[in-house]
C-alpha positions, 0 to 999 in steps of 0.5 A: 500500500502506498504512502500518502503524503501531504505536499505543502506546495509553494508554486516556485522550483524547490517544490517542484523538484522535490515533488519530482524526487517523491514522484520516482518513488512507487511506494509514495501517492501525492493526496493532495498540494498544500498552498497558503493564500492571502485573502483580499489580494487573491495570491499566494503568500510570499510569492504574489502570484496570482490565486488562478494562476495557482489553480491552473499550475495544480491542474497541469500537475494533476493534484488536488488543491487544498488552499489554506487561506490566511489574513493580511498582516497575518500573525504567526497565532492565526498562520499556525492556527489555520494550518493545524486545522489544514493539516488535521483534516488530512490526518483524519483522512489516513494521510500521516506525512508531509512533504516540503522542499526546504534543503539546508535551512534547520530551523526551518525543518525543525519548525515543520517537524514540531509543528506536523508532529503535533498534528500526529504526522511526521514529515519528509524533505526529498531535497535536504541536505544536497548541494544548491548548486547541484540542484539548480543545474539540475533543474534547468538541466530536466527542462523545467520552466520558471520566471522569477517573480519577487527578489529581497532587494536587501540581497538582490538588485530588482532588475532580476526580477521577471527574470527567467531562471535558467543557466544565465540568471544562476551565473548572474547572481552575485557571489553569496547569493544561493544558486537556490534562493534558499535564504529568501533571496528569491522566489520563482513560479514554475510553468513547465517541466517534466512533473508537468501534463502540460504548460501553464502559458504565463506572461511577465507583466508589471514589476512593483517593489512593496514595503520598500523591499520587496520586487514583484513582477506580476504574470497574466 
């Protein structure tokens, strides 16, 4: 009998190759992506991109979508709060693992570990522990498709953002910038590659910088 896990899906490439990793595993089934969502603004938390847009990804991915939604300004109270109860319905449901793209962040890991644990499941993370350099070529490598779509202007310069992420960006980024964006750097959205049953057809549209720190560049 199969594994049932829980992905908790944040649209950008370390998802999708970790989702990749789980899909070559015959002993694992996806129930379902996990994706926090901001009300009022329609997007996924973090990276902006817009809530349809996350829709059509998930179809093309061919899983179910559980979008857990969650206040502007939200406190870390009323996030946990609303996840636990994401989280328990799936646990009720016979679904006792979680799986996440993270790759060398510990604090990070440990904060989804506690937290799934007190839900009852436990948690696996098909990237942790393996080079982000490695993992970045791979990714371009395996002709998956992603657009940068929010740069932290306190490590990066905003004209990256919008910008594809393929061998020519990674070889743009300044030295001390992970190849990964692992440390918050930068966020993608992925819209083709081999998890995929078809593309998501994205356009690059209006650039906006937010709380004087944060570049977005909105698709359509």
């Amino acid at each position: 009998m199969k594994k049932r896990v829980l992905f908790a899906w944040s649209s950008g490439k370390d998802s999708a190759l970790a989702l990749h990793e789980l899909k070559k595993n015959p002993d694992v089934e996806v129930a379902a992506l996990l994706t926090t969502v901001t009300e009022g603004y329609d997007r996924i938390s973090m990276h902006g991109v817009r809530r349809n847009l996350l829709s059509l990804q998930a179809e093309a991915l061919g899983y179910p979508l559980d979008e857990v939604v969650i206040p502007q300004n939200c406190t870390n109270e009323i996030y946990e709060q609303r996840m636990n109860e994401a989280v328990r319905k799936y646990k009720d449901a016979g679904v006792e693992t979680a799986a996440f793209g993270d790759i060398f962040l510990q604090d990070v890991r440990e904060y989804r570990e506690e937290r799934m644990n007190r839900a009852g499941m436990s948690c696996i993370f098909p990237l942790w522990g393996r080079s982000t350099k490695e993992l970045s070529a791979l990714f371009c490598d395996q002709g998956f498709k992603a657009i940068v779509v929010c740069v932290d202007t306190h490590a990066l310069a905003p004209e990256f953002t919008g910008r594809r992420y393929d061998r020519s960006f990674i070889s743009d980024l300044p030295a001390g910038i992970d190849p990964c964006g692992e440390n918050g750097e930068f966020h993608t959205f992925v819209y083709d590659g081999p998890v995929f049953t078809r593309p998501v057809k994205v356009t690059p549209g209006e650039k906006v910088l937010r709380d004087n720190r944060f570049s977005y560049c909105d698709l359509v």
